[in-house]
Structures are given as C-alpha cells and as structure tokens.
Residue, then its C-alpha position, 0 to 999 in steps of 0.5 A: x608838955x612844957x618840960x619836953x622843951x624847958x628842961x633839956x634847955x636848962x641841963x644845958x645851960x647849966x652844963x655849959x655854964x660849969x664848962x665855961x667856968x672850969x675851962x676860964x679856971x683851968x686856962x687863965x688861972x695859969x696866968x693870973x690868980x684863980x680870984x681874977x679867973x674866978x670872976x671872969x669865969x662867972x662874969x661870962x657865966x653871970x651875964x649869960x643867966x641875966x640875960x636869959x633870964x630877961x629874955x624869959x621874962x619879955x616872953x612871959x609878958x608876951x614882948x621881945x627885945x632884939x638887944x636884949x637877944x643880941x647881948x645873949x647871944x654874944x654871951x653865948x659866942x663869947x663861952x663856946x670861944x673860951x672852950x674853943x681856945x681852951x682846946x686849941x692851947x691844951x697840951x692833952x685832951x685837945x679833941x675832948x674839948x672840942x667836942x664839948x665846945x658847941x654845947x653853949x651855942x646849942x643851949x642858946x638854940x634849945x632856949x629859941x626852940x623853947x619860945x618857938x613852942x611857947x608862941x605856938x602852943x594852945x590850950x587844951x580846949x583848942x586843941x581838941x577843938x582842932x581835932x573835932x574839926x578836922x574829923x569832921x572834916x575827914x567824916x565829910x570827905x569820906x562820906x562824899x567819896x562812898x556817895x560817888x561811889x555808889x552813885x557811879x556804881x548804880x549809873x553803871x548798872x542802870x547803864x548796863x540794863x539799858x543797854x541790854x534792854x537795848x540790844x534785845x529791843x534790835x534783835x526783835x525789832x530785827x527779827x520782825x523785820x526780816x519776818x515781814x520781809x519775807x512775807x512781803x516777798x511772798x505776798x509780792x510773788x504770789x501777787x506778781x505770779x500769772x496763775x496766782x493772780x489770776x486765782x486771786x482776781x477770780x475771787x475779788x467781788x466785783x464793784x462794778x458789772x463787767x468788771x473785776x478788781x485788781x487784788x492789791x498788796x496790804x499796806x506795809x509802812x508807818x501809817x498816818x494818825x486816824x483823828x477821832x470821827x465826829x458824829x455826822x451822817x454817813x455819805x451815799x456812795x454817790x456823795x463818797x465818789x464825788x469827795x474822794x474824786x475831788x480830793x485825788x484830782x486836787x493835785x497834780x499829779x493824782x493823790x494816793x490812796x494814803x493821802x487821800x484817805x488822810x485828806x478824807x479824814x482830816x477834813x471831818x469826813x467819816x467812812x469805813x476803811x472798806x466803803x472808802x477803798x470801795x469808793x476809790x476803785x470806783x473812780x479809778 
C-alpha cells in the first residue's frame, strides 16, 4: 500500500532532477564553462535531495520542521524557475519545455501527499476492526428498519380487524334497533288502538274486584343493575304495600316504577318482579 504514494513521487523526483540538471547544462553552459553549470545544476538538485531526505526522516520519527519544509520548497521554486527561463529564452521547442516545467512543483505535491497518507494510515488490525464496527452498524440499523416495518405492518392489520369488527358490530347494533323500533311501534298501536286495548284489558287479571288493570308497554331502555338478594323472609302483600307506598311518595313528585323498584332493591328488600309490580298497581 505504501508504493501507490512513494514510487510515483520518487519517478518524479528524479525526472525532475535529470530536467533540472539538463536545462542548467544546456542554458548556462553557453555562458560560462559546463564544470560551473555542472555544479549549479547539482547544486540545485543536491540541496533538493538533502532536504527531502530530511524532511523523510523527521517523518519517520514522527516530527516535523517548517524550515526545513520551507528550504525544500524554494528548492523546488527555485528548479521549476530555471525550466521556466529555459523556455521563455530558447529559440526552439519553447511550448515543449513549458509543459514539463511543473513537474518540480508536482514531485514537492506527490512527497506532501505521501506524508498525508503516512499520517493517516493504520494497521491491518485497525482497519478490519473499522469494518467489523461499521457492519455491525449497518446489521443494526437494518434490523431495526425490518422491525419497524413489521411492527407498522402488523398495527395496520389489526387496525384493519378492529375497524371492520367495528363496522359489523353498528350494523347489527343498527339493525337491532330499527327491529326493536318497529315492535315498539306495534306494541304502542296495538296498546293505543280502541278495540285492541280493550281486548288486551279484558284479559288482564284483575288485582283487585271491580277493577281492571290497565296493560302497560314492556320496559324498553338500559335497565338498573339487580343487587344480589339476601336471604330475608318474604314480605305479605300488606307489608309490600305499605314499603313501596313509602318509597313512591318519598319524593315529590311521585317515584316511578323504575325508581322505585331500584329503591326497593338497594334498600335490601326482596321481591319477585311479579308481587313488586302487583304491589304497585295496588297503591296507584
């Protein structure tokens, strides 16, 4: 892994430095004697290379010098000035060397790149730790996503059963109540009508000689809860008068039928449906 960043760098570098060389050889060596080009050319070069070199090594120790960087880049300045110059004065080939005239710049940028990385690389062991974590990760988040999604979709469904449960549980309850509409309204003719309510009386036992009990409409509303009786002994019909006499007239005006009976009962006294209802009738 460390090739990919090194060795790019270093072919650079040493192009650059064969380029440098070269251009000094070529440019000054018209002017003064190829020995003083030869040494400014390797001068340029040389001072190029120790300081890399020395930047290399503060980076394996894991230090840094900003001098020592500064120094490197004007070096690197320094050689992509000489091609530029060299390019600007030759009589031929003048685009040529300006193309090639960045590749000092660029071999100081690949050598940054490549302390970058050096900086920021990890181990093996790191790194597969870094993967295992953020799979697991992933693992994590899938899981939760396919549990919302089940819990979302099984709340959908039950929603759904409990809405049409709903719905069926209205229709009846409609249906019921339009039934015991029209029973209600049959039962209130049939108790309203001059000919069948007479036929109806007719029939009723009288409770008392002399006279004959009125027929009445069957309860149809929410009924008042029955507490459980008491063993106790049953009430003569005298005694049953006289309680539900006092219960009705307790009030002003007169107690119902309903609440008196739930009077009757909440008080502990004991009675059938029939005998209570009979007892009514007499003291109305």
């Amino acid at each position: 892994m460390k090739a990919k960043t090194v060795l790019p760098a270093v072919a650079m570098t040493a192009v650059s430095m064969v380029l440098t060389l070269a251009v000094v050889m070529m440019w000054l060596g018209r002017a003064v004697p190829w020995p003083v080009a030869l040494v400014v050319g390797l001068g340029i070069d040389g001072g190029w290379l120790a300081t890399l070199a020395y930047e290399r090594r503060l980076a394996a120790q894991g230090d840094h010098s900003t001098p020592v960087t500064v120094v490197g880049w004007c070096f690197g300045v320094l050689a992509t000035g000489v091609l530029i110059a060299h390019a600007l004065t030759a009589e031929s080939s003048a685009g040529a060397w300006l193309a090639v005239a960045w590749l000092p710049i660029a071999a100081k940028a690949l050598w940054l790149v490549h302390g970058l990385w050096e900086r920021t690389a990890l181990t093996p062991a790191a790194l597969g730790a870094i993967r295992g974590i953020r799979q697991e990760a992933r693992d994590e988040a899938a899981v939760a996503r396919a549990r919302l999604r089940a819990e979302a979709s099984t709340e959908e469904t039950r929603l759904t059963a409990v809405t049409q449960a709903g719905a069926r549980v209205a229709r009846v309850q409609a249906k019921t109540a339009q039934t015991l509409s029209r029973a209600w309204s049959t039962l209130e003719s049939a108790r309203d009508g001059e000919d069948t309510g007479r036929a109806l009386t007719s029939v009723t036992r009288p409770v008392t000689p002399g006279v004959t009990a009125r027929w009445d409409l069957p309860v149809w509303g929410p009924s008042e809860p029955v507490p459980a009786l008491e063993s106790a002994p049953a009430l003569t019909d005298d005694a049953l008068d006289a309680v539900v006499d006092r219960i009705r007239t307790s009030e002003d005006p007169a107690l119902s039928y309903r609440e008196m009976a739930a009077r009757f009962r909440a008080t502990g006294h004991a009675a059938s449906e029939v005998r209570l209802r009979a007892a009514w009738k007499r003291v109305v």
